[in-house]
N, C-alpha and C positions, 0 to 999 in steps of 0.2 A: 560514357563507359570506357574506363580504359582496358588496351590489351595485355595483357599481362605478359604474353612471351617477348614484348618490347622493352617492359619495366625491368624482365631480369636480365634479358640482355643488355640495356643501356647501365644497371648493375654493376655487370662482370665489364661490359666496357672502359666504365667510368674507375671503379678498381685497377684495371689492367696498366689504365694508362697511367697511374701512378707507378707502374712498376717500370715504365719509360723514362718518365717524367722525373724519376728521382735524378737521374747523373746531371739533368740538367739543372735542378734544383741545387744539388750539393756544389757541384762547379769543377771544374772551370766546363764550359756548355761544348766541347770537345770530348768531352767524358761520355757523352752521350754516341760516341763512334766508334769508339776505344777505349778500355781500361788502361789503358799502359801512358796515357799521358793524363795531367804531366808527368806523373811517376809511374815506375812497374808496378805492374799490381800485383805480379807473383802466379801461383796456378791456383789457388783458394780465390783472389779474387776475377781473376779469368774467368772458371768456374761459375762463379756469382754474375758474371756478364753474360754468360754464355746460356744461362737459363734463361735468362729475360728476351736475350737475342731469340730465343727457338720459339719460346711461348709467347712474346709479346709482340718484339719490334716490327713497327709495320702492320699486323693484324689489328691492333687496336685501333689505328687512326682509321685504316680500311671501315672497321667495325660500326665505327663512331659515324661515319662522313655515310654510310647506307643508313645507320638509323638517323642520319641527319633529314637525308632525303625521306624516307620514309615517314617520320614526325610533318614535314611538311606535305607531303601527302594525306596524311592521318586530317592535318589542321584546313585542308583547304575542302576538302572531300566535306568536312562534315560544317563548316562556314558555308558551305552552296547547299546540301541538305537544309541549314536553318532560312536557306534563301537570304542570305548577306553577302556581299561585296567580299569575295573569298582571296582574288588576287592581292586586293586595296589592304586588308588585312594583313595577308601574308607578309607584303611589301611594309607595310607598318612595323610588325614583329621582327623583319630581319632589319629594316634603318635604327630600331633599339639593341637590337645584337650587335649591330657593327659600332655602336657606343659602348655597351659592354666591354669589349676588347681591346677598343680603345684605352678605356680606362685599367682595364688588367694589364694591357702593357706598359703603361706607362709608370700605376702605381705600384704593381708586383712585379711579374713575370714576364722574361721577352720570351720565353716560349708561350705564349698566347696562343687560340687557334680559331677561336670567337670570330675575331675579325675577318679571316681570310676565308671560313664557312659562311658565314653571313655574305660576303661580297659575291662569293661562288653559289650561295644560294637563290641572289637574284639571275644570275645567269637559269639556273635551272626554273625561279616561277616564269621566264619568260617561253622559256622552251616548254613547259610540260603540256600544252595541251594540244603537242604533236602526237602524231599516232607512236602507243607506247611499244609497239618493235622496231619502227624509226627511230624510235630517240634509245633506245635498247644499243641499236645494232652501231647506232652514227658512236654513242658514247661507249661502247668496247673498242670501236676502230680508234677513235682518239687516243683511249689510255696505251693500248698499246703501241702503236705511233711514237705518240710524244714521250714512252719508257723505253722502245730498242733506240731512239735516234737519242737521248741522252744516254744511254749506255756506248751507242757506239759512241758518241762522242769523248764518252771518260775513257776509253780504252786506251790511248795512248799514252795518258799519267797512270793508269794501272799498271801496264808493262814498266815506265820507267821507272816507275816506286820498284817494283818487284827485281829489274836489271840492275838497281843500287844494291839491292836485297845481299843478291847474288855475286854483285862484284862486275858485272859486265856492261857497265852503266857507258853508253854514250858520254861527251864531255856536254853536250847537248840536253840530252837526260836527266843528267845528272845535278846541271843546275837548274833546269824544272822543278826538280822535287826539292834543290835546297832550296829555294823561293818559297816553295810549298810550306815548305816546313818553317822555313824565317816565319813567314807572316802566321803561323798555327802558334808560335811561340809568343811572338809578339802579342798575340791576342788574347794567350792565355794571364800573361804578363797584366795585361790591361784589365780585364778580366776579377784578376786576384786582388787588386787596388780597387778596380770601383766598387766589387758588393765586399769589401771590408768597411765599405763607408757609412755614414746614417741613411736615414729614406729619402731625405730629401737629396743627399746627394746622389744615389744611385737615381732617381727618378731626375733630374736635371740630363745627370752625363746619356741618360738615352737618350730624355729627348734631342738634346745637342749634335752628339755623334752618331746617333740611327734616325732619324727623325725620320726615312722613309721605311723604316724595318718593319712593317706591315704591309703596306702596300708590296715590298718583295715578298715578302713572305703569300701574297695573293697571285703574285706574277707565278713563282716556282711551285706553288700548289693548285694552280686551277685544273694543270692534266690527268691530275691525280683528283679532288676533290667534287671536281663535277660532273666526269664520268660515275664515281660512286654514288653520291648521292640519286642520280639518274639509275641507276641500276638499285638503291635501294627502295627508291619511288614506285619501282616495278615491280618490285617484291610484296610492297605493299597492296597496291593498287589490285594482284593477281589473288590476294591471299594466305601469301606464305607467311606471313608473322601470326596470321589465324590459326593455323595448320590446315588449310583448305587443298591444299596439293596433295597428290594421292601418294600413301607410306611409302610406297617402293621409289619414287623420286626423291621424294624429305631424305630416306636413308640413303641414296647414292651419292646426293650434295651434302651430310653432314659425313659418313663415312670417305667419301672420297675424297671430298674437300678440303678435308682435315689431313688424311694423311698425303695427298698429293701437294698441299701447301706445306707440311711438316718434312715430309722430305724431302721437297727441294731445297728447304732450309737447313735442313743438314745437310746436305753437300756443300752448301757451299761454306757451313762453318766447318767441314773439313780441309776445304782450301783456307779459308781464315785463320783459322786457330793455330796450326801449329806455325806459323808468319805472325803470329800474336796479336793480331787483328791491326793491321797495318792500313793507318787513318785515310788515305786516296782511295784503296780497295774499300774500303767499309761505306766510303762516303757514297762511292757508286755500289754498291750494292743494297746498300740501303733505299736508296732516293731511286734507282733505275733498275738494276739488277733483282730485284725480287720483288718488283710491284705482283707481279701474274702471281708469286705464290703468295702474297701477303693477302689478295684478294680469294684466293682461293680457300685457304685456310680462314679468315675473316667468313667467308659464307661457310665455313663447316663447321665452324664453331656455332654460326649462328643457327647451321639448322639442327645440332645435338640439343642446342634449346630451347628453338620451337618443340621438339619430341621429347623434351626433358620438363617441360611446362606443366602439363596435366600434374605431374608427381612434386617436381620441384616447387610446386606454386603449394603444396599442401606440407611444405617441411616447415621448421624455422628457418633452415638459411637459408632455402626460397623466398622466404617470406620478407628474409633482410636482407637479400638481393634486391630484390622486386621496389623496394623501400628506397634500397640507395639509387635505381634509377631512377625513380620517382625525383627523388630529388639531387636528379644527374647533376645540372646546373650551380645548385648552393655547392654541390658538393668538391663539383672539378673547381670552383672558385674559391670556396673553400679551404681546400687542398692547396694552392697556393698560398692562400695568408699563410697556414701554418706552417709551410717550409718555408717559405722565403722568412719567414719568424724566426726558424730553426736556425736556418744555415746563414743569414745576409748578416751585415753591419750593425742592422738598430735589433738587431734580435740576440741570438747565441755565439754569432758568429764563426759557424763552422763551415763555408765556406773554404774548398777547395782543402780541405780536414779530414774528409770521410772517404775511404775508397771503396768499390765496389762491392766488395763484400758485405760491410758495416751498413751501406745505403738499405740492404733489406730491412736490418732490424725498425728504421724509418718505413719501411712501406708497408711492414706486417704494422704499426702504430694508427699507420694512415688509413689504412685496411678497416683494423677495429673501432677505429674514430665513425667511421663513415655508416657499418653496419653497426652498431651500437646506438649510435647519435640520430639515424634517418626514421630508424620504427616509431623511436620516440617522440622527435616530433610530429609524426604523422596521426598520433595517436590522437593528437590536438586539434590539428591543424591539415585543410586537405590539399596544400601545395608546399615544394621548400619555401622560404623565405623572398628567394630570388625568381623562381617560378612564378609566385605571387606577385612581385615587385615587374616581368615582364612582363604577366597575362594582363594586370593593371594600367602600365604602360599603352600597348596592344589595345586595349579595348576602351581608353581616356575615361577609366572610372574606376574609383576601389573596386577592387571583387572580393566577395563573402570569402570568407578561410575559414575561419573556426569552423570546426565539426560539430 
């Protein structure tokens, strides 16, 4: 039996992150920190940044990497219910995930995220059947930890970015940030040239010049990915995706969470914005600077729809929410073919073409792609494609699908 306040949140997740997901889609993958490079983008597409930055950045992956954990609590809890080998299982399904990603990055997208959840998922089946306010308590101290000591660490190219800003740059300083800035240049440079290219060339030049671009990508995400997942395990594990917690806590974590996460984020795109999102500051705010409210806001959304479930589950676009979580997996890999289709070399080629503004008219597409495309097949069929292609994997035997 599935939960339903999981399918729409994993939904509005699986959507959301395409409204991330696009700068780095369209290109150059620095877009994704800043509008203004490589070109200005003007206040219209500012603007078009600046919504995504308040609603999205951040919340989504928070969003994603708790129902990660939570799924895996879902899958194991109810593997030792059937009385089966629930670790062995688990441990099967994420060694095919971390093939997944593999393969996403190499033939699509290096924004991949498969990989580096699947590696940080086995950290958490080894830990989870620690007592769940020990591993609560140990995995808040970490994330916080290892997000003020990377902030305090960016704080010194923050100031220097901002003393060039101003004109009062160290000689020191000042060739920090033009280092910074060479090699942002250079890379976008490289960048523009390889996904101008066909598929097999873009898939060569990663494997070539990033060949470890995953595994960093698991080093720089596990402070962040396996504390959440850990705190989404415990959400689960307590009830709260049920709605089993009593109304007046659901509403102080969906109420509070939301707006104590939302307006931390507007402060600090009050410092951002009018500096025009200046790439050193963004990089650290992004990655360190606003984990705590990325997290917080991530739980408040998630708990407006645990309490939005009952009603939402009975609309249509509940109902093609709930769909497109269902088939989160086809859909975020999905979403890939068809940009990297749009924007790369063997597709449209608009690559490093589109600025911030315009990338919307791309994600409301992607949007109606996903909740249009998911009822439908569901209507057939009772897993995506890919859902189907991993439970099958998982379990070393086709599984039924047709409804």
């Amino acid at each position: 039996m599935r939960v339903a306040s999981l399918d729409i949140i994993r939904g509005v997740a699986v959507l959301g992150i395409l409204a991330i997901n696009i700068a780095g889609f369209a290109g150059p993958s620095i877009g994704a920190l800043t509008p203004n490079l490589p070109h200005p983008a003007g206040i219209w597409g500012e603007t078009a940044y600046a919504i995504g930055f308040i609603l999205f950045e951040g919340k989504m992956r928070a969003l994603f990497a708790m129902l990660f954990g939570a799924s895996m609590a879902l899958f194991i809890d109810r593997a030792e219910a059937a009385g089966r080998d629930a670790d062995l299982l688990q441990a099967r399904r994420l060694a095919w995930l971390l093939l997944f990603g593999a393969l996403h990055y190499a033939l699509l997208w290096w924004g991949d995220i498969l990989f580096a959840y699947a590696a940080c998922g086995f950290i958490v089946l080894l830990l989870h059947r620690l007592p769940l306010r020990l591993l609560v308590a140990a995995a808040l101290t970490l994330f916080m930890a290892l997000h003020v000591a990377g902030l305090v660490a960016n704080l010194p190219m923050v100031n220097a970015e901002e003393a060039v800003r101003i004109g009062v740059a160290t000689s020191v300083q000042a060739e920090a940030v033009g280092r910074y800035y060479a090699y942002v240049d250079m890379m976008i440079g490289r960048e523009l040239g390889q996904y101008a290219g066909g598929f097999v060339q873009i898939a060569a030049t990663k494997l070539h010049e990033h060949p470890l671009w995953l595994i960093h990508g698991v080093r720089d995400g596990i402070g962040e990915y396996v504390p959440l997942m850990v705190i989404g395990m415990a959400l689960q594990r307590t009830g709260f995706f049920a709605g089993a917690w009593s109304l007046r806590v659901m509403l102080a974590i969906a109420v509070g969470g939301t707006l104590a996460g939302l307006g931390a984020t507007l402060m600090a795109l009050d410092w951002l914005w009018p500096r025009h999102f200046p790439v050193i500051a963004m990089d650290a705010a992004v990655r360190y600077g606003l984990a705590l409210p990325h997290l917080l806001t991530a739980l408040g959304y998630a708990g407006l729809l645990v309490l939005a479930t009952p009603w939402l589950g009975t609309t249509g676009a509940g109902r093609r929410l709930g769909a497109a979580g269902q088939m989160a997996f086809s859909n975020y890999l999905g979403t890939s073919l068809v940009m990297t289709g749009v924007f790369y070399g063997w597709g449209l080629g608009l690559f490093g073409r589109v600025g911030p503004l315009a990338q919307w008219t791309f994600v409301a597409v992607g949007w109606a792609l996903m909740l249009i495309f998911s009822p439908v097949w569901l209507k057939h069929w009772r897993r995506g494609p890919l859902e189907w292609l991993w439970r099958s994997l998982t379990e070393r035997r086709l599984q039924r699908n047709r409804n």
